[in-house]
N, C-alpha and C positions, 0 to 999 in steps of 0.2 A: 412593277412592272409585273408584272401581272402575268406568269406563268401559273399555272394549275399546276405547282409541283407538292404533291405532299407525303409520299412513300420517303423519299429520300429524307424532306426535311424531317420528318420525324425521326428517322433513323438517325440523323445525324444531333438532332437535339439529343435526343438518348443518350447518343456519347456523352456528349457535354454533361448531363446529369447524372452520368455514372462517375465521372472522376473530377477531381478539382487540383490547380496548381498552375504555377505561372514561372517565368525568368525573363531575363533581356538575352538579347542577340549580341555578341561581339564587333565592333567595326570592322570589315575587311577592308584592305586596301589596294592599288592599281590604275593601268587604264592605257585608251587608244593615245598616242603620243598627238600635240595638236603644235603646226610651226606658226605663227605669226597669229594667233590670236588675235583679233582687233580692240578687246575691250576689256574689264575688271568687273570683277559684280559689285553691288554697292547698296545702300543702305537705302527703301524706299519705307517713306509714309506709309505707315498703315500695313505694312506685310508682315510678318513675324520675324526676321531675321535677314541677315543675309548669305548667298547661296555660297557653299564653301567649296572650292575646287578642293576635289580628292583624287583620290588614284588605287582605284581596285584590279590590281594584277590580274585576278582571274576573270578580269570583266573586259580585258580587250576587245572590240567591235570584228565581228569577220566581216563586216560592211565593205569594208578598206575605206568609207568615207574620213572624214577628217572631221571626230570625234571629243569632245572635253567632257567629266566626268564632276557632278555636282555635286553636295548633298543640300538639299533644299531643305529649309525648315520653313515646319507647317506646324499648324494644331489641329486637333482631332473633334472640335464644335466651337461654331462661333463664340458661342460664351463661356469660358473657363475650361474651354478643351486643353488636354494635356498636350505639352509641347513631342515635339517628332520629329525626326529626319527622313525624306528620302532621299532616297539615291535614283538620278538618273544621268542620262547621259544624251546632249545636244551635240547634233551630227549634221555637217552640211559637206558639200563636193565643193563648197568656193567658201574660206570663209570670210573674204571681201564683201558676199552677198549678203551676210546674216542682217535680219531686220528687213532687207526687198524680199526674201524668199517668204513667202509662205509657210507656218509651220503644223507641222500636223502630230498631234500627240497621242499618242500610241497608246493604250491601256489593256494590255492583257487580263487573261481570265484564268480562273483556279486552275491550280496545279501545273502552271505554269508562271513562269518568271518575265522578265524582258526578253530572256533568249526566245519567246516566241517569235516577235517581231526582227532579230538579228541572227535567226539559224545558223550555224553553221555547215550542215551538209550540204554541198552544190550552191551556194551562196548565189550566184549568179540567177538562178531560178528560186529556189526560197528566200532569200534574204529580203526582207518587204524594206529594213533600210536602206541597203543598197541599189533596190530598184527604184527608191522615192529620192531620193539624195542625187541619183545619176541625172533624174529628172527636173531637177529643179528646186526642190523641196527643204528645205531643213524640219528637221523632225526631230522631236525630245521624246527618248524613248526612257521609263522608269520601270523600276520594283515598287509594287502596290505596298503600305503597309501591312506586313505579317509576311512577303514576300523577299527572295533573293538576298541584295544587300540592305535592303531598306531595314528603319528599326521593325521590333516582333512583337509589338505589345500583349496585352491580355487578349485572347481569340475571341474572347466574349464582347470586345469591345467592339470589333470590326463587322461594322453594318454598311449597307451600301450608301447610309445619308452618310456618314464617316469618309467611305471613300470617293464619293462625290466631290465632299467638301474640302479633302485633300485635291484632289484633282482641280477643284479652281482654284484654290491658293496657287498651284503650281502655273497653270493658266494665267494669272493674276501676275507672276513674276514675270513672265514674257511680256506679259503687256505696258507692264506698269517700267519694265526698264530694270529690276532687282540682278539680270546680268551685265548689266550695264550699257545696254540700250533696247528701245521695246520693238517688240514684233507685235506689229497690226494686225495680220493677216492671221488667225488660227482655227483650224479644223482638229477634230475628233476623231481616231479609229479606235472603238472598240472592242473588241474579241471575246464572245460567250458572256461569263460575268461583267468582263472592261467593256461590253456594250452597254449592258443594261447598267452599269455606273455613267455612262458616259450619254444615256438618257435621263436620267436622276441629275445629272449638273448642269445639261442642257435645260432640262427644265423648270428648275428653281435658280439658275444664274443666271441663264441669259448673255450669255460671254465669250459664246463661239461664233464663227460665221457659217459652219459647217458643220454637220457632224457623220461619219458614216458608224454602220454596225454590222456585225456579223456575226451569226454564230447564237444570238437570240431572237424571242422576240415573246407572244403572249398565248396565252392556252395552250401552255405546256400539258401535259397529262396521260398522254397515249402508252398504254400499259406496256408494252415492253421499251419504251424510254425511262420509264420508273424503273424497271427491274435492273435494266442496263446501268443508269444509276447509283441506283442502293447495293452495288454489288461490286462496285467498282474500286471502290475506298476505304482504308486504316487507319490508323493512328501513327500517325508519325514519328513518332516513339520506334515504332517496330521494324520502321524501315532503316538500312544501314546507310542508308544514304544522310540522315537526319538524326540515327539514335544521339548520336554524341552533342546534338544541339543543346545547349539549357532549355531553351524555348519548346523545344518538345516536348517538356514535362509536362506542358499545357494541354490537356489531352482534347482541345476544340481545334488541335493542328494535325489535319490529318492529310495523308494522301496517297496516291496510286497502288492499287495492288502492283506486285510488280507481273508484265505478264500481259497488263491488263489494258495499253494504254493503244490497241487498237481499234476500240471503241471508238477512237474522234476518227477516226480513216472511213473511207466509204470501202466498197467491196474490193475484192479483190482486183488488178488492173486500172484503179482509179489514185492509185497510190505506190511511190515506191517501196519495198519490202524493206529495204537497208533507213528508211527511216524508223523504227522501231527500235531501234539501237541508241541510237541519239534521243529518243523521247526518254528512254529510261535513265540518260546520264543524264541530261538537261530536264529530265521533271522537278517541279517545285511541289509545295503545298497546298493544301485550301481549309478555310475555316470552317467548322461547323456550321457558327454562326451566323458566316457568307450563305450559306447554302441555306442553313433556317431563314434567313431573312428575303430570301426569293419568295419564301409562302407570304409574307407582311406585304410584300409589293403587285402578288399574283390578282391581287382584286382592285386596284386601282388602276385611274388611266390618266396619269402622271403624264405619259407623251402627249395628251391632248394638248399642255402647256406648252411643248417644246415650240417655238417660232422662227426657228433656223431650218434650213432643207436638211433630212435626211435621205442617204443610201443606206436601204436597210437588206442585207445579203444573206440566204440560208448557203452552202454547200447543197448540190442535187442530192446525193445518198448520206445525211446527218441523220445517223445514226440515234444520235441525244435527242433531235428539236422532232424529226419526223416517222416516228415511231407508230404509225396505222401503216403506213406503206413504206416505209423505208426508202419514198423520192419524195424532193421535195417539191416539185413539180407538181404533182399530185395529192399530194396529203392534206388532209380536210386543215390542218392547225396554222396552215399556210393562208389560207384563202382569204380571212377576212380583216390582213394585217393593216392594212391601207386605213380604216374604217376608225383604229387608234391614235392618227395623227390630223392636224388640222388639214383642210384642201389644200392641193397643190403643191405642200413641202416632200412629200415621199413620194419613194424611189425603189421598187422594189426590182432584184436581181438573185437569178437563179444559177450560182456558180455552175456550170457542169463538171463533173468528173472529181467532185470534191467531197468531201465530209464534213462533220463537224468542224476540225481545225483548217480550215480552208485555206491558207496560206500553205498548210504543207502538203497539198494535194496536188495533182498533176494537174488541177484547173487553173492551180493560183495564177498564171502570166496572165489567163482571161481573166480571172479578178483584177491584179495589179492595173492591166488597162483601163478596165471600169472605173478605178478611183480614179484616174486621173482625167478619163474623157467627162466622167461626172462632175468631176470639180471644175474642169476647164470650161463645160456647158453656163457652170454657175460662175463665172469670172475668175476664179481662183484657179491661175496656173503657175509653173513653177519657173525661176527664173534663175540665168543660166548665165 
């Protein structure tokens, strides 16, 4: 996909070429308590395993939705990829509905976890599963691999055809029934990196009915988005949020200065200040290699293939994507996004009052309603 980023990626290949070493992650355990469950997961043709209820304490949902906790196993390529787990967690407001509802799966972006999509501060305004779950929706929210609870492999290993191709396995068990009944209905939200993955699955799988994005798109480049960037990120090792992980040793696991994570915010007044606090306890990771592999995709135009509608959304003041003018309204790298998808499937939308991470901005309720008036234009509403 096709951003023009290459200050960063090469900064961050650097790392990667400066140090060598790897571990696993430990299992944690917990989770949102779920009553009457309708179903069991169970053993489908053709999928790698079956999805194992767990329980990650410190993975509670502040959704208040009524929540159950998976670990899905995946592999990491069609042919002889190594086996995987993720962790994530299916949430609905009824769960008599599960299988009528709709479901839309959630795919965050670096240096963050699933808690993007289930915020804690003010939940009633941030919480994106709260606000899709009250509406109709069941939603399967995860930790990407190298993320939160998921496993942590070699950072070297995590490219975005990788996270892709987790991302339909995971699709794949909805549909195919591996929780033990299927959901028909599946949409896409992706976030920053989880967009531009969730372009890359859309368009080599074929397996959505929907897909929205946020937070990317192409002809990345505009010099102080490079700077803002390449200036932003450590080595995970250094931070004490992470030092004591084994998987930090891996020095392609790097992430936020601390200090630093007002960058996804647009200016002053378009965001609340007390989020800032919670970014720093709720930040994750990101790979080197993630970040290298945005240059592998900057020159292709992979969306051509996608044949599902997208909602493809900047925040007004993204800071990251619209660096000539800092609106997005305006900014030349905006202009000729429409021109990368076939006619007629895209949708393009200009958050106001938001930033890079657009869900945590004071715009997100006009986002929130977008998804759903988008989806509902295209037949996909939620059901109650």
């Amino acid at each position: 996909m096709r951003s023009k980023l290459s200050i960063p990626g090469i900064f961050f290949v650097t790392v990667v070429l400066l140090f060598t070493s790897s571990s696993a992650i430990p299992k944690p355990a917990g989770a949102t308590a779920m009553a009457a469950w309708p179903f069991s997961p169970r053993l489908v043709p053709g999928m790698p395993g079956v999805p194992n209820p767990v329980s990650v304490a410190v993975a509670a949902s502040a959704s208040d939705a009524q929540c159950r906790e998976y670990s899905f196993p995946v592999t990491t390529g069609q042919a002889g990829g190594a086996a995987a787990k993720i962790w994530g967690q299916l949430c609905t407001d009824d769960p008599a509905r599960l299988g009528e509802q709709p479901v839309q799966v959630l795919i965050h972006g670096g240096a963050y976890d699933h808690t993007y999509f289930d915020w804690p501060y003010q939940p009633d305004r941030y919480n994106y599963v709260r606000s899709m779950t009250r509406q109709g929706f069941t939603v399967l929210n995860f930790d990407r691999l190298g993320y939160g609870h998921s496993d942590h492999p070699l950072g070297a290993s995590l490219t975005f055809d990788v996270a892709a191709f987790t991302v339909h396995q995971l699709i794949q068990h909805l549909r195919r029934g591996s929780l033990g009944r299927p959901f028909p209905t599946i949409v896409t939200n992706g976030f920053s990196m989880g967009g531009l993955i969730a372009q890359v699955e859309a368009a080599t799988f074929h397996d959505v009915d929907a897909l929205t994005t946020h937070a990317v798109g192409h002809y990345f480049g505009a010099p102080r988005s490079l700077v803002r960037l390449a200036t932003v990120a450590y080595p995970a090792l250094l931070d004490p949020k992470f030092s004591s992980r084994p998987w930090a040793l891996d020095p392609t696991y790097l992430t936020t200065l601390p200090g630093r994570r007002v960058v996804f915010y647009g200016p002053p007044g378009t965001y609340d200040p007390a989020q800032l606090e919670y970014e720093e306890k709720d930040k994750d990771v990101v790979t080197a290699t993630e970040l290298a592999d945005i240059v592998a995709k900057s020159y292709t135009e992979l969306t051509q293939r996608i044949d599902a509608p997208i909602l493809w959304t900047l925040g007004e003041y993204d800071q990251i994507w619209c660096g000539t003018t800092d609106n997005c309204f305006t900014d030349p790298e905006t202009a000729g996004e429409a021109s990368h998808y076939k006619a007629g499937l895209f949708t393009k939308y200009i958050a106001p009052d938001d930033g890079h991470s657009v869900i945590l901005g004071l715009g997100t309720t006009a986002y929130q309603a977008e998804v759903v008036s988008w989806l509902r234009a295209r037949g996909i509403r939620g059901v109650r």
